[in-house]
VEXDREN-2710 file (C-alpha; in Angstrom, 1 decimal):
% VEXDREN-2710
k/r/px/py/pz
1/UNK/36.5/36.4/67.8
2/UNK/37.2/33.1/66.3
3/UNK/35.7/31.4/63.7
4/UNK/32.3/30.3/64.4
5/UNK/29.3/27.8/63.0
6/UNK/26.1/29.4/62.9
7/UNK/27.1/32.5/64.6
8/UNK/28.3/30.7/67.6
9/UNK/31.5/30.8/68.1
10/UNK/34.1/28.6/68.9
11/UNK/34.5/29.3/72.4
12/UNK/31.0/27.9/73.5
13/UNK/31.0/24.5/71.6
14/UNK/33.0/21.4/71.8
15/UNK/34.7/19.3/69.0
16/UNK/33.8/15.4/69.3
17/UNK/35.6/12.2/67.8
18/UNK/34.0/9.1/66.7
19/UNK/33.2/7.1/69.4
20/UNK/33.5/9.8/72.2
21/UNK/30.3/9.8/74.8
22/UNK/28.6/12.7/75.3
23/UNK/26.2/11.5/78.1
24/UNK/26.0/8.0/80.2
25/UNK/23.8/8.3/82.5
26/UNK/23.3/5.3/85.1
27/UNK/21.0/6.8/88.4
28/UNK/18.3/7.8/85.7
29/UNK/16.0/9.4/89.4
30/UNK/18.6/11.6/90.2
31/UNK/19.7/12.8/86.8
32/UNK/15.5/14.2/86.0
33/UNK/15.3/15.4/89.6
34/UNK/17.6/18.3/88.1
35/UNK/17.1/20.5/85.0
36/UNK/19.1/18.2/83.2
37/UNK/22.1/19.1/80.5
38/UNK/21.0/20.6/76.9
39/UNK/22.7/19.6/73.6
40/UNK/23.0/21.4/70.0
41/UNK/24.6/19.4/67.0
42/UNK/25.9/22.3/65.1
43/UNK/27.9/19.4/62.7
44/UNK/27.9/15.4/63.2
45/UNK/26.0/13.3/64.4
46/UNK/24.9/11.4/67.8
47/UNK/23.0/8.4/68.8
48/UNK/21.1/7.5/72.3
49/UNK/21.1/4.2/73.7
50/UNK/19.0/2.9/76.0
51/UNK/20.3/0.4/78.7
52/UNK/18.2/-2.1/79.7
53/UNK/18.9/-5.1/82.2
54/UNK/21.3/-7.4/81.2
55/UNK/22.3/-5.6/78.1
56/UNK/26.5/-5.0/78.6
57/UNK/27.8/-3.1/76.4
58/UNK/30.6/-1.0/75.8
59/UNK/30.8/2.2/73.3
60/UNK/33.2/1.2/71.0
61/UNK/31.8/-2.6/70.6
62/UNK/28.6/-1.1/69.7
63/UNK/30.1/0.8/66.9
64/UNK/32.0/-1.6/65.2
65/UNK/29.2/-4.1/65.7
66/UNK/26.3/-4.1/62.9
67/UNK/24.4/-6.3/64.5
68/UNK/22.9/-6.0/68.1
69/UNK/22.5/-9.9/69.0
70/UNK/26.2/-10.3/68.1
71/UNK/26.7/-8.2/71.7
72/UNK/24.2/-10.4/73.6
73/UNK/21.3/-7.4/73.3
74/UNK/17.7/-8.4/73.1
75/UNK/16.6/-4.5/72.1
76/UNK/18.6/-1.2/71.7
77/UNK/15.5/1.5/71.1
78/UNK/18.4/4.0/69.7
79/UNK/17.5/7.3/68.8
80/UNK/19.4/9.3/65.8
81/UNK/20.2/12.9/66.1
82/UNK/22.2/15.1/63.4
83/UNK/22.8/18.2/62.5
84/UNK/20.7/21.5/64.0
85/UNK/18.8/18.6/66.1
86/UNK/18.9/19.4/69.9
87/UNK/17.9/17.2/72.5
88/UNK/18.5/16.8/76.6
89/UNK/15.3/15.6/77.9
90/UNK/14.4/12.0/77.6
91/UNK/12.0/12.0/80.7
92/UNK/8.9/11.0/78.5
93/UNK/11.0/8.4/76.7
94/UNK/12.0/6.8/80.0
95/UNK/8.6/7.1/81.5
96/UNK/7.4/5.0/78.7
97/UNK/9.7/2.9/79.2
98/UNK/10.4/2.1/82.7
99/UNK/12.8/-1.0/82.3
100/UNK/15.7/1.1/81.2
101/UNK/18.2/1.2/83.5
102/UNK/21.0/3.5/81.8
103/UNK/21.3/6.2/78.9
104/UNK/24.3/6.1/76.5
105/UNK/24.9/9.5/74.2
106/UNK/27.2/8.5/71.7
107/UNK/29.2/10.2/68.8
108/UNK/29.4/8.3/65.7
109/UNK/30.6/11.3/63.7
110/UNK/32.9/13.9/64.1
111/UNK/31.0/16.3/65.7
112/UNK/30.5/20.0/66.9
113/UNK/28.4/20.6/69.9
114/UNK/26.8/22.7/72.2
115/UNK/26.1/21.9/75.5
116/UNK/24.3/24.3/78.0
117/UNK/22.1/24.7/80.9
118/UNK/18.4/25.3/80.5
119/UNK/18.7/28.8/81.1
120/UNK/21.1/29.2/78.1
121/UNK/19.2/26.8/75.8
122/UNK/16.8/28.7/74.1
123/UNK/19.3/31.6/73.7
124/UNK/21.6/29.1/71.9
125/UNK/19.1/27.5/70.0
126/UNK/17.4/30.9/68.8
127/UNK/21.0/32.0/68.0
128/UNK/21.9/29.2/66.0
129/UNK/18.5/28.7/64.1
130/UNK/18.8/32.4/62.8
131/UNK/22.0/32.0/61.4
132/UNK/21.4/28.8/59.9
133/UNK/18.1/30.3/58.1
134/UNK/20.1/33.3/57.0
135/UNK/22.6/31.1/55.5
136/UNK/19.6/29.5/53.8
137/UNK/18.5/32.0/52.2
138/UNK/21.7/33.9/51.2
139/UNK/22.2/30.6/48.9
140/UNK/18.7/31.0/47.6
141/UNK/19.5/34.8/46.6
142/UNK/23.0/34.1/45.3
143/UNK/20.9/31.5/42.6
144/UNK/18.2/34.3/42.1
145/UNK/20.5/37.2/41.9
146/UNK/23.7/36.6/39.1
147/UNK/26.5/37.6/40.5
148/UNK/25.9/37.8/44.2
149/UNK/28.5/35.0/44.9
150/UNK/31.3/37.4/43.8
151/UNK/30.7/40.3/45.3
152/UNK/32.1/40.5/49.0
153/UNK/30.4/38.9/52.2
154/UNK/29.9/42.0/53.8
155/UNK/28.5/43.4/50.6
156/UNK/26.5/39.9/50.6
157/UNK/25.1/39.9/54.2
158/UNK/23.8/43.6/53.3
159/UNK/21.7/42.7/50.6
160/UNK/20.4/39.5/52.7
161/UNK/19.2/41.7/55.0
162/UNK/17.0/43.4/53.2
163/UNK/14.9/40.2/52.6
164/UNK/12.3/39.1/54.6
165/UNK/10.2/35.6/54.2
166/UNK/6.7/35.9/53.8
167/UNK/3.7/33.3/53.2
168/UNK/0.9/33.8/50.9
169/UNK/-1.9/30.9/50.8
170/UNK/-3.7/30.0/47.9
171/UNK/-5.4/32.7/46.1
172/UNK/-4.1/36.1/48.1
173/UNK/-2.3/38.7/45.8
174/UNK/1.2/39.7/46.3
175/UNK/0.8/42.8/43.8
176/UNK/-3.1/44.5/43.1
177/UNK/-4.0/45.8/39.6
178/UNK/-4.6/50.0/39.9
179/UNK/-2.6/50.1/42.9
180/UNK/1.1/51.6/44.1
181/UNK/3.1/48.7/45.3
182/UNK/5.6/49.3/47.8
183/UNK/7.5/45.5/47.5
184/UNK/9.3/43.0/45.2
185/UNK/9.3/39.5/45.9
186/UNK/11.1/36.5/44.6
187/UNK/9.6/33.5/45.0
188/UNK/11.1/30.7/47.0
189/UNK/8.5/27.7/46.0
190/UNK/4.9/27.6/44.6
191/UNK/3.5/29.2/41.5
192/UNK/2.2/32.7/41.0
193/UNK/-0.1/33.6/37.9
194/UNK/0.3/37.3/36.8
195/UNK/-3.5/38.9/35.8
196/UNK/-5.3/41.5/34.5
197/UNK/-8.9/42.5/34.6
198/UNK/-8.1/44.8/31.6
199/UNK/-9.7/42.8/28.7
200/UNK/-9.5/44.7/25.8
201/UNK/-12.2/42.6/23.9
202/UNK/-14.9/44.2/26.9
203/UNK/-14.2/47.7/25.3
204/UNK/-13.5/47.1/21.4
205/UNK/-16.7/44.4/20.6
206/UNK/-20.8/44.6/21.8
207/UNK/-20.6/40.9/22.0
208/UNK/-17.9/40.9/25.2
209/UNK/-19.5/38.3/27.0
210/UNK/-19.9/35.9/24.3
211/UNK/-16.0/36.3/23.4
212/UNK/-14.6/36.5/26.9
213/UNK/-16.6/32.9/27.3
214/UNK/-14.9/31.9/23.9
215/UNK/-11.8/33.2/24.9
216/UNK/-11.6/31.0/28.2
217/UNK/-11.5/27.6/26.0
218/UNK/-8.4/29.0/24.8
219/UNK/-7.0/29.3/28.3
220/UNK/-6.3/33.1/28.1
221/UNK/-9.6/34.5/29.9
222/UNK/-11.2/33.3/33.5
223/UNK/-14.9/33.4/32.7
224/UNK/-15.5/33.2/36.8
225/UNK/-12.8/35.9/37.4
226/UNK/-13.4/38.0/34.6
227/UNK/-9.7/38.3/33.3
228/UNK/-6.9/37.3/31.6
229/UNK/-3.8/35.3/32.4
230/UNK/-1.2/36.9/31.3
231/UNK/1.7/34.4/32.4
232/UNK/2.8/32.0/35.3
233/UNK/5.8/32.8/37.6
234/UNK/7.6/29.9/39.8
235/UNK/11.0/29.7/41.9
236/UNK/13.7/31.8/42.1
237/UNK/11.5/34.5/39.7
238/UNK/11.2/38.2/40.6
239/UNK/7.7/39.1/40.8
240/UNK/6.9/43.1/41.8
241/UNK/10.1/44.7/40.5
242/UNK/8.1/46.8/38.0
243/UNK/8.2/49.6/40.6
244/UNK/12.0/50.7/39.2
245/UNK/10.3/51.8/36.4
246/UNK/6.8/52.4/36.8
247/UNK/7.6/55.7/38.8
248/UNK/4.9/55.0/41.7
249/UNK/2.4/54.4/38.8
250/UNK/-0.2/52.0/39.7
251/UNK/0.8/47.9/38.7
252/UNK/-1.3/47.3/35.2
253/UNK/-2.0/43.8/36.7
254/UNK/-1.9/41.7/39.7
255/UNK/0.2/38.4/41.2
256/UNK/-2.2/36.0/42.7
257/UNK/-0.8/32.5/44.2
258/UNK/-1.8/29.9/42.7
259/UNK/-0.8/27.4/45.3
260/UNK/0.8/28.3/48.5
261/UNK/3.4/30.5/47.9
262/UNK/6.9/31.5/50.2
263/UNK/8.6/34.6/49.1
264/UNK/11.2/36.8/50.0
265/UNK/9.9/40.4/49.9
266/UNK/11.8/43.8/49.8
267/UNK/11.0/46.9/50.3
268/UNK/10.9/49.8/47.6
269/UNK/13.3/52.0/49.7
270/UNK/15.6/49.2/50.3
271/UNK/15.8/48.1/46.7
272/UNK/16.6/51.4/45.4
273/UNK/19.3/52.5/48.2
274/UNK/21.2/48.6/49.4
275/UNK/21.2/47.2/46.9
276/UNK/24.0/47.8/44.5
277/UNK/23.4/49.5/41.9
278/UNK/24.9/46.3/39.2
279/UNK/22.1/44.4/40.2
280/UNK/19.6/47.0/40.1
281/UNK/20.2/48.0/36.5
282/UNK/19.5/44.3/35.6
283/UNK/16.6/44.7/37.3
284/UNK/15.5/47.3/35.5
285/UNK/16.5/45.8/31.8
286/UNK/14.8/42.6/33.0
287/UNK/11.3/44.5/34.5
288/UNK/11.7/46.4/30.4
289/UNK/11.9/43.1/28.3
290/UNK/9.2/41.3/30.4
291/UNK/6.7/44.1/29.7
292/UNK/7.7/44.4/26.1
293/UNK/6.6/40.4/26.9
294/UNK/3.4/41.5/28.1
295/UNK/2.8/43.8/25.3
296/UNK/2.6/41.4/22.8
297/UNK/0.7/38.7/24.8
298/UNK/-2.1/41.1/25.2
299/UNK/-1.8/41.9/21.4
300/UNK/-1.8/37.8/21.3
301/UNK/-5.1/37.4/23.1
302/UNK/-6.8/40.2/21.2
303/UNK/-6.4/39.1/17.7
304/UNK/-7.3/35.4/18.9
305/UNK/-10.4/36.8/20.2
306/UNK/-11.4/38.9/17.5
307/UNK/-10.6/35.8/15.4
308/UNK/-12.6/34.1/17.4
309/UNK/-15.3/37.0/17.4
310/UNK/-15.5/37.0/13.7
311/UNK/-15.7/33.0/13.2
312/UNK/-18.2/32.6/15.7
313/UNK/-21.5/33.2/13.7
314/UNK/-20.4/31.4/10.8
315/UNK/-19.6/28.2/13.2
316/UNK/-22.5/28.7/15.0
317/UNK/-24.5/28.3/11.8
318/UNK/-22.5/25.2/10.9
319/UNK/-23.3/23.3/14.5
320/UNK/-26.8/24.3/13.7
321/UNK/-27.0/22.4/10.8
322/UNK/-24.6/19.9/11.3
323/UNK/-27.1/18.6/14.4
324/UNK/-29.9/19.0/12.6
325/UNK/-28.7/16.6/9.7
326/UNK/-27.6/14.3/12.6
327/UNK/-31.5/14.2/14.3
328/UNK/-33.2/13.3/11.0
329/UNK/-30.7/11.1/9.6
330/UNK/-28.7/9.1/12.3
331/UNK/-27.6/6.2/9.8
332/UNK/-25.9/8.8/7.5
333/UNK/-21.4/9.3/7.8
334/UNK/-19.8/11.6/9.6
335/UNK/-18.4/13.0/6.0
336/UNK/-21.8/12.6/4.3
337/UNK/-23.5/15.2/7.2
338/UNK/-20.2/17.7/6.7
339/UNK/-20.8/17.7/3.2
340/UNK/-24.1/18.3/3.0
341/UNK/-23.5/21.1/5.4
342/UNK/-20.4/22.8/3.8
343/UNK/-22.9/23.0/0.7
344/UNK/-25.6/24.7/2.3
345/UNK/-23.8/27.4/4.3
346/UNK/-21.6/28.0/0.6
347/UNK/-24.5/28.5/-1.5
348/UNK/-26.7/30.3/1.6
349/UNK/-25.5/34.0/2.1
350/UNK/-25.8/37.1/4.4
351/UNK/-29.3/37.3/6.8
352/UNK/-30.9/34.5/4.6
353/UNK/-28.8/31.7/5.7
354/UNK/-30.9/30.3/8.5
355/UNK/-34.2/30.5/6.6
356/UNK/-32.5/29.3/3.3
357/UNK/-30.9/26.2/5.5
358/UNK/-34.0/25.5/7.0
359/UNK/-36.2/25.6/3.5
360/UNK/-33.8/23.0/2.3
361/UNK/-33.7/21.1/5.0
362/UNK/-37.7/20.6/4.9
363/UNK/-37.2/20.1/1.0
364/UNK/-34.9/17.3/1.7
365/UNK/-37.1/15.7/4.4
366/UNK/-39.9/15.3/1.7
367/UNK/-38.0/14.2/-1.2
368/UNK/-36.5/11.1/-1.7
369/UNK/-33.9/9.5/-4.8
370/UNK/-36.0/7.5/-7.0
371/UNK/-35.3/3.6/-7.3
372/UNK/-35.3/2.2/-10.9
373/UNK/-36.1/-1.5/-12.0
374/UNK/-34.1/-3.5/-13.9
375/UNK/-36.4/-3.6/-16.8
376/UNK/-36.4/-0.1/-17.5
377/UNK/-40.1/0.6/-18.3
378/UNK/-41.8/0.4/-14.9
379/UNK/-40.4/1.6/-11.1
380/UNK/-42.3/2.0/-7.9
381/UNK/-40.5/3.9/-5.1
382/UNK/-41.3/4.8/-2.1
383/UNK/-40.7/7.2/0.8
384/UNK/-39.3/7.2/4.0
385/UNK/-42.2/7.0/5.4
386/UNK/-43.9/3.7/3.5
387/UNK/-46.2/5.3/1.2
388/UNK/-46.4/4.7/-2.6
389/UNK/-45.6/6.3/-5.4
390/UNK/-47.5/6.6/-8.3
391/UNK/-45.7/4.5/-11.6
392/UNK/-44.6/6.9/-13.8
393/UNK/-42.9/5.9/-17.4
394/UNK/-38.9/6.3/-17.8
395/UNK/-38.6/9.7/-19.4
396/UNK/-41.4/10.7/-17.1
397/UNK/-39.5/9.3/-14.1
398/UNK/-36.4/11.1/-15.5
399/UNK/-37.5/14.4/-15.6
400/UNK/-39.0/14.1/-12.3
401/UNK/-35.9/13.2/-10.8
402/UNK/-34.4/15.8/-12.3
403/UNK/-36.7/18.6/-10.9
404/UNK/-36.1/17.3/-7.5
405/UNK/-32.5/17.4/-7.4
406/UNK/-32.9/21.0/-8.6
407/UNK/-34.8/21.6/-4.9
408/UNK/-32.4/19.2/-3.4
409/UNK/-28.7/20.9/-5.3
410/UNK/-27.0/18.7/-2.7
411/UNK/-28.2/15.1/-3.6
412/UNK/-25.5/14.4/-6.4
413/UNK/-23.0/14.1/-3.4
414/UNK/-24.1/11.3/-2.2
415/UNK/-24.6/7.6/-4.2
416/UNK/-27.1/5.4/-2.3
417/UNK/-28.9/8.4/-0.6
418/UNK/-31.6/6.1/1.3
419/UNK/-28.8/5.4/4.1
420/UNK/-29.6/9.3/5.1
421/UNK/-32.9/8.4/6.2
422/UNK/-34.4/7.0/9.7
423/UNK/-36.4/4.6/8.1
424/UNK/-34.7/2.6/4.6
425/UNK/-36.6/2.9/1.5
426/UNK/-38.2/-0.3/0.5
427/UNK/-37.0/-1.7/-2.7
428/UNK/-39.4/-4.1/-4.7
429/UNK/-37.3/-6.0/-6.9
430/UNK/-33.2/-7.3/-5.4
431/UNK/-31.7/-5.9/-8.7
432/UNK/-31.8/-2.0/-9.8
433/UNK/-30.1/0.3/-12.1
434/UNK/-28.9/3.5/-10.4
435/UNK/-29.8/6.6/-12.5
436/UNK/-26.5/8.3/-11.1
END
């Protein structure tokens, strides 16, 4: 047989020049009172014109002309058809359109085309569809596959034919954790996420819950799903083809789609006995390095969490204070409550920390930095809450102050230590000598 374009040969379609016409029609009635002609553009392209009264026209002035009004025409209406398009029935265009009077079919590229009676039509049209999709996807798999593109077209067409298209929507798994598969996919478009329910933190810590939550901010754990991503696979990736090396041993995670996924699957038995045996030893070598891959992420999410795990009460204790600070004193700096917290948790240890946090923390709220006059001899201060303080003498006042900072270790970080407070200390005289 000769050469042929999409699997249909030579014999049954018709080679076209620029400017040839494929259909006139001018008795519109008697041309729908018969199943009227079929057309398949296997290559080129084709426009319809409709004729409408007065409009005179000739093909080849309508191709060299650009522009319609040049030819007298009020309104063309033409209709664009290229290649795989088919076309034959313009009944419903016409009905709409009841002032057309003729039909023109017209080349304006060098064209290949079928034409055929009803009966042979969808025969055609399936034929030629087929082919084109096979040759579709034998250029996806020669991208997907090094090395396809050299081996021989029968070799080729074999190994496309082991390939089937399917569709997986949003959220359906093409591989199962614990279970045999029987397929390998590679996917054509959409994103797959590769997951395991296997969280090694569940078995290893008592506080599971509270690191897989952790772990989650971190993007590595599903706190809704109860697992672990362990990586994301997109187009022209193999997806499945563990199962030349995991010996019918069940998968260790599962592919879920992410979006809507299209994928061409093949069969276990058809990977290990059509395909040649080149490829499949990649294959293999690839399936080995990507769980070595998947070895070391796990070992990756682990030690975060444990990290995690072991940082978690000492930051917990650190919010704690950190917000209280903030609720007694909101006029006080950011760096002013982080000290004063960084001191605290350093100088409180082990199971005392809380109640040795909170003991200072009530200290502080009752004890206030003194306010000196600048005469040296007499003060009154005052705390945050307007009362009066009894006027002590200088030394006095001295070793007062001095006492108190010993309850309060923390107030020697901080020059001008009213701004803590909700309420500002009241200050009797404009000028004072700090005793810092």
């Amino acid at each position: 047989m000769a050469k042929n374009t999409y699997g249909v040969s030579n014999e049954i379609y018709t080679n076209y020049n620029k400017g040839d016409v494929l259909l006139h029609v001018e008795d519109l009635a008697s041309y729908f009172s018969n199943p009227p002609n079929h057309f398949i553009i296997l290559k080129g392209k084709v426009t319809v014109y409709f004729e409408k009264p007065g409009m005179k026209f000739t093909p080849i002035k309508l191709l060299n002309s650009n522009n319609p009004e040049d030819l007298g025409i009020d309104r063309l209406d033409p209709i664009s058809f290229g290649e795989l398009d088919h076309f034959g029935d313009f009944k419903q265009i016409i009905e709409r359109n009841r002032s057309v009077k003729e039909l023109y079919c017209i080349v304006t590229e060098k064209s290949r085309i079928i034409k055929c009676d009803s009966e042979r039509y969808k025969e055609y049209l399936r034929i030629v569809k087929s082919n084109h999709c096979q040759l579709e996807q034998l250029e996806f798999l020669s991208k997907a596959i090094p090395g396809l593109d050299k081996i021989s077209a029968a070799a080729r067409n074999k190994v496309n034919s082991c390939f089937r298209e399917k569709i997986f929507m949003p959220r359906m798994k093409l591989v199962t954790e614990g279970k045999i598969n029987e397929y390998a996919y590679i996917i054509k478009s959409g994103t797959c996420a590769l997951v395991s329910s296997k969280n090694p933190l569940s078995r290893r810590l008592s506080a599971a819950e509270r690191v897989k939550k952790l772990v989650s901010i971190k993007g590595y754990t599903s706190e809704t799903t109860s697992s672990f991503q362990l990586g994301i696979c997109g187009t022209y990736d193999w997806v499945g083809e563990d199962i030349l090396i995991l010996n019918d041993l069940p998968f260790p995670f599962s592919i879920i789609a992410k979006t809507q996924v299209v994928a061409l699957r093949i069969s276990k038995n058809d990977l290990f006995n059509k395909i040649p045996s080149e490829f499949r030893n990649n294959l293999e070598e690839q399936s080995r390095d990507r769980n070595k891959w998947l070895q070391n992420r796990v070992k990756a999410i682990t030690n975060t969490s444990q990290i995690i795990y072991r940082q978690d009460p000492k930051q917990s204790v650190y919010d704690t204070v950190m917000n209280q600070l903030v609720s007694q004193y909101p006029q006080a700096t950011s760096n002013a409550v982080k000290s004063f917290t960084r001191h605290h948790i350093s100088i409180a240890g082990g199971e005392n920390r809380g109640k040795i946090i909170k003991s200072v923390s009530m200290n502080h709220r009752k004890t206030e930095a003194p306010v000196f006059s600048n005469k040296g001899k007499r003060c009154i201060f005052t705390s945050s809450y307007g009362t009066q303080m009894p006027k002590t003498s200088h030394k006095r006042r001295r070793s007062q102050y001095k006492q108190e900072k010993r309850v309060l270790p923390f107030a020697s970080s901080f020059t001008g230590a009213p701004r803590m407070h909700s309420k500002a200390v009241r200050i009797r005289k404009d000028n004072f000598i700090s005793p810092y």
